[in-house]
Each structure stands twice: as C-alpha cells, then as structure tokens.
C-alpha positions as CSV (number, residue, x, y, z in Angstrom):
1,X,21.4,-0.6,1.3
2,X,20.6,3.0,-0.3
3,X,17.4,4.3,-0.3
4,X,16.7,8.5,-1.6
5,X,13.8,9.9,-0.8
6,X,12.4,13.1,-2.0
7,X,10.1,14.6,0.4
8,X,6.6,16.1,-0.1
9,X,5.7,19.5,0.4
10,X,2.2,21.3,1.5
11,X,1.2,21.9,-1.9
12,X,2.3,18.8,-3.6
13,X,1.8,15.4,-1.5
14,X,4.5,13.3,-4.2
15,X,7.4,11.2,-3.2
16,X,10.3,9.2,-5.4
17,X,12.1,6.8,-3.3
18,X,15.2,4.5,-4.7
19,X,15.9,1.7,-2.3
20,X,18.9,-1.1,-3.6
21,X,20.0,-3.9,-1.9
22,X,22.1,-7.0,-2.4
23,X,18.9,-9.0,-4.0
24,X,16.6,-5.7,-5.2
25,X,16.6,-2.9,-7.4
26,X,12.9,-0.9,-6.6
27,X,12.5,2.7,-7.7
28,X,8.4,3.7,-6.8
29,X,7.0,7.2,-7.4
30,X,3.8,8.3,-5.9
31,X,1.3,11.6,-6.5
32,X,-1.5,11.3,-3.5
33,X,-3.4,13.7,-4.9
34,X,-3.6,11.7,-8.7
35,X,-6.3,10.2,-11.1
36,X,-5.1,6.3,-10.5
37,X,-2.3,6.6,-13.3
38,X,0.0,3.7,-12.8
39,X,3.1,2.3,-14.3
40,X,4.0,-1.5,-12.8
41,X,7.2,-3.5,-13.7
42,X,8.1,-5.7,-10.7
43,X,8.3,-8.6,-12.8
44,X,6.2,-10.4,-10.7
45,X,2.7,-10.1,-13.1
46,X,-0.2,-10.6,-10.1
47,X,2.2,-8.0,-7.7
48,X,1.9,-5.5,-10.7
49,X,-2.1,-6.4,-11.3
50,X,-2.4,-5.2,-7.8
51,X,-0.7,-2.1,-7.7
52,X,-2.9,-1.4,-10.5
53,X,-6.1,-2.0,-7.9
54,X,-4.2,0.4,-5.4
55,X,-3.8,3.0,-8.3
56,X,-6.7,3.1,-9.6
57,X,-8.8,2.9,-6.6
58,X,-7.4,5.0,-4.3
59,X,-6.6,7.5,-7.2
60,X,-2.7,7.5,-6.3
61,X,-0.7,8.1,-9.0
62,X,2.0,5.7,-8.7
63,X,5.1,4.2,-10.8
64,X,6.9,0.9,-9.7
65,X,10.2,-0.5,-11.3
66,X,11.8,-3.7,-9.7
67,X,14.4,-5.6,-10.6
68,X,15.3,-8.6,-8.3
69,X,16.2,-11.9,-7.6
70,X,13.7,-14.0,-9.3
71,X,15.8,-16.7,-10.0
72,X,15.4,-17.4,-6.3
73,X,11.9,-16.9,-6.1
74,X,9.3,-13.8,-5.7
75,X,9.8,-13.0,-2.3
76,X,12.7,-10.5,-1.4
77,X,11.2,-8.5,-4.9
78,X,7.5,-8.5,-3.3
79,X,8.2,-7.6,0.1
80,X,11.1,-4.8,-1.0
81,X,8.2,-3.3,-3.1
82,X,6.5,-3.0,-0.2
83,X,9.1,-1.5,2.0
84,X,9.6,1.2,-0.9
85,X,6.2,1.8,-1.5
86,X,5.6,2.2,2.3
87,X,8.4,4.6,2.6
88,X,7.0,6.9,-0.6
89,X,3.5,6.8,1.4
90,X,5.3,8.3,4.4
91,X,7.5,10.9,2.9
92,X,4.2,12.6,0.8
93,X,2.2,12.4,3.7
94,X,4.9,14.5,5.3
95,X,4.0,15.2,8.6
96,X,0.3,14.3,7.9
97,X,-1.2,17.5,8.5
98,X,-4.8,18.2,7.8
99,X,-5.6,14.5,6.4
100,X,-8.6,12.5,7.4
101,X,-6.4,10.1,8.6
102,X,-8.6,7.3,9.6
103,X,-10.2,5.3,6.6
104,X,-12.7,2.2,6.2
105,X,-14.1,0.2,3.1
106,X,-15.7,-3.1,2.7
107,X,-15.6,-4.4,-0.7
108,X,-17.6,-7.3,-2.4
109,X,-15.8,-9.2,-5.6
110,X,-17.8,-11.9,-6.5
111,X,-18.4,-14.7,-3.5
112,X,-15.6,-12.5,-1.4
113,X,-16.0,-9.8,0.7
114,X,-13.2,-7.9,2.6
115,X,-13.3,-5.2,5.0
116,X,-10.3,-3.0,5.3
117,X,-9.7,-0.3,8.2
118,X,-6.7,1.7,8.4
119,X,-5.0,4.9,10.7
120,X,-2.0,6.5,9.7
121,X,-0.9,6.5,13.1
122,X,2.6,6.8,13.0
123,X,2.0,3.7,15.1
124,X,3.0,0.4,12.8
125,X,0.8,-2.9,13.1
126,X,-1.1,-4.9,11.3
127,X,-3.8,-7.6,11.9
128,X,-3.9,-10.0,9.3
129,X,-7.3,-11.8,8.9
130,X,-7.0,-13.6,5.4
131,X,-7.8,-17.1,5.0
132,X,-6.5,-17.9,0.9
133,X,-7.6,-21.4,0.3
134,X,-4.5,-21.9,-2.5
135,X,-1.2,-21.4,-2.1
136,X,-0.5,-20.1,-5.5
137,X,-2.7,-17.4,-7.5
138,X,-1.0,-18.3,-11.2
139,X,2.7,-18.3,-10.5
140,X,2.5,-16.1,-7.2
141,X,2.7,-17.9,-3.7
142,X,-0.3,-16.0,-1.8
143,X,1.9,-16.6,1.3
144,X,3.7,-13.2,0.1
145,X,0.1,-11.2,0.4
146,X,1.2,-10.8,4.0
147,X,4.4,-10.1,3.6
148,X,3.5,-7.0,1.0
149,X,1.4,-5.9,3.8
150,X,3.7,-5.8,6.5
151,X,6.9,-4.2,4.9
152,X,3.9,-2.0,3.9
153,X,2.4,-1.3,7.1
154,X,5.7,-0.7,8.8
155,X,7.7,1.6,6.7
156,X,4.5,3.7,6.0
157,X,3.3,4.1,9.8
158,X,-0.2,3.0,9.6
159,X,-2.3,0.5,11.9
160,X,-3.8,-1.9,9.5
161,X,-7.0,-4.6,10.1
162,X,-7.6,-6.9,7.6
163,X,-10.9,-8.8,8.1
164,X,-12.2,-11.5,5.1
165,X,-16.1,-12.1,5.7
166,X,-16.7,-14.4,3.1
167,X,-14.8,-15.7,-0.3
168,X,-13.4,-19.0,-1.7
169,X,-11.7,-18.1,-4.7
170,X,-8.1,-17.1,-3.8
171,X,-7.7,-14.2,-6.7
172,X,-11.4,-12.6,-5.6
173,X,-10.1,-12.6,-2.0
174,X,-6.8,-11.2,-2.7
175,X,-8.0,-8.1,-5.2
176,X,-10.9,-7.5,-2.9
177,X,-8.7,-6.6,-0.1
178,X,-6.2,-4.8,-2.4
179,X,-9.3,-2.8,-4.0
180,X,-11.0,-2.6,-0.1
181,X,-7.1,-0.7,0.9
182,X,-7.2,1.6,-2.1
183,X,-10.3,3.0,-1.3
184,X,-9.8,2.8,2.8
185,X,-6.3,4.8,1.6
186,X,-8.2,7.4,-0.7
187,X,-9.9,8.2,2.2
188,X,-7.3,8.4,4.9
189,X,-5.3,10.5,2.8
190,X,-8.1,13.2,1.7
191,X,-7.3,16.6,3.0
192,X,-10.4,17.3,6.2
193,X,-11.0,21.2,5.3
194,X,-12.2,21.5,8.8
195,X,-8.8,20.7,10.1
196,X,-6.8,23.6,8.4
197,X,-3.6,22.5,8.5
198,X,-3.3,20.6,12.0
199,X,-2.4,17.6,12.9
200,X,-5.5,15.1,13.2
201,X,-4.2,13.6,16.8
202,X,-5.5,15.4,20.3
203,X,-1.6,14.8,21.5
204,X,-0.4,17.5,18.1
205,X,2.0,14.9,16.8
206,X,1.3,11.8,14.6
C-alpha cells in the first residue's frame, strides 16, 4: 500500500492524499474552507451522488477519482474511498486548532428523517443506527453505507452517532444522513473566533 498526503497548513485547511492497493486506485482532494465544488469518479454512480451531498452541503471542496475492482463487486472501491477521504479530513484539519469541533444536524427528506452528531475527537467510533429496508439502492448494496462510514470514521478521528427517526424509502434514508453529515461536518469544521488558535479540548491535545 502507498498512500501521500500533503498536509494542511493554518492558512489553508486542503489536503491531496493518493492511497493504492492491490484492488484500488483512490486519489481525493479536499479544500474545508470551499463553496461545495465537487468532482466524483468512483465508478460506483450512488457513491459519487453522495459525495456530491457531502460537497455541497458541508461546503467542502472535494475531488474523488477511483479506480477499482468492480468486476468483483463495489465494496473494496467504497470503503477505500472512505479510508482516503478520511485520511484528507485528518491531514487539513491538521492539529484541529481553533475549530468548533463538535457538530449536530437533523435532516428531513421526504418521509425520512436522520439526525447526525459528530466530534472530531481524535477518538474513532461510530454508532450506526440505520435501518435501510432494501438491500440494493439501484445497483449499490446499501450494506456498504456502513462500511463508507467506518473507514470514514476511523482514518479521520471523529466519534460519529447515526440515529434514523423515521423513513421507509431506502434512497431518502441514505441521502438524508449523507446531507445530515455534510452539514454536522460544516459545522465541526468552522473556525470558533473565540478560540484563537487553541485547541478545543480542556486536556490541550485532540
């Protein structure tokens, strides 16, 4: 495995980061201070649709290129995007001075309502409270919605809950959480002017 990263600075939270395996091939490029400009190609069409919801909600400029083992199936491509992405999260928060840190949305689509809360912690977890009714959205096995989250949620550092509160329609329920993350994200990320520069933890290390 190789993976380069390019680490942020204090005046421009971006990140590339190049990881290659034996089955993957993911390149992802993120700006956390952007106006939701993104560029998808993981070949997997719903996976790019919501990277698109992450993008343009949580106003992260962000760039994805896969290539990967489809003829196998989707799953080493969706959860290596994951791991990349989560990497490019952690290098531009850098050591996560001055952000908000903590972050919480609840967002309706249609019949389905999800509510995402998230810390950049430096702590990984994630509790999982989807129930998708389908197993496939279109061509994509909604078994790998979890998966995304935890590559996600362990190379980027952050505690995530995941709570669904109502929703029967497996693509409402998915994008709902993906849009409910975005904006949860925008606002961990946000720079707290009352924090000038410190680290948002009483213990001075994140």
């Amino acid at each position: 495995m190789q993976t380069d990263c390019l680490s942020s600075t204090e005046t421009a939270r971006t990140a590339s980061v190049h990881r290659t395996t034996g089955e993957t091939d993911i390149k992802v490029t993120i700006n956390l201070d952007g106006t939701g400009i993104c560029t998808a190609a993981t070949g997997i069409p719903f996976l790019d649709h919501m990277l698109h919801q992450i993008s343009s909600h949580g106003l992260i400029d962000l760039n994805v290129q896969a290539q990967g083992d489809w003829e196998i199936d989707d799953h080493h491509t969706n959860e290596d995007v994951g791991i990349t992405l989560g990497q490019a999260f952690s290098q531009a928060l850098g050591n996560r001075k001055g952000i908000v840190r903590f972050g919480n949305f609840l967002a309706p689509l249609d019949e389905a309502l999800v509510q995402v809360a998230l810390d950049f912690s430096g702590r990984p977890h994630l509790s999982y409270g989807l129930s998708i009714p389908t197993q496939r959205v279109g061509t994509y096995d909604t078994q790998l919605v979890r998966e995304f989250f935890v590559a996600l949620v362990n190379h980027s550092q952050m505690t995530l809950h995941i709570r669904q509160l109502d929703g029967i329609n497996s693509h409402h329920i998915i994008e709902a959480t993906f849009k409910a993350f975005a904006r949860a994200t925008r606002m961990a990320v946000e720079i707290d002017s009352r924090r000038a520069g410190t680290i948002p933890s009483s213990k001075g290390i994140l």
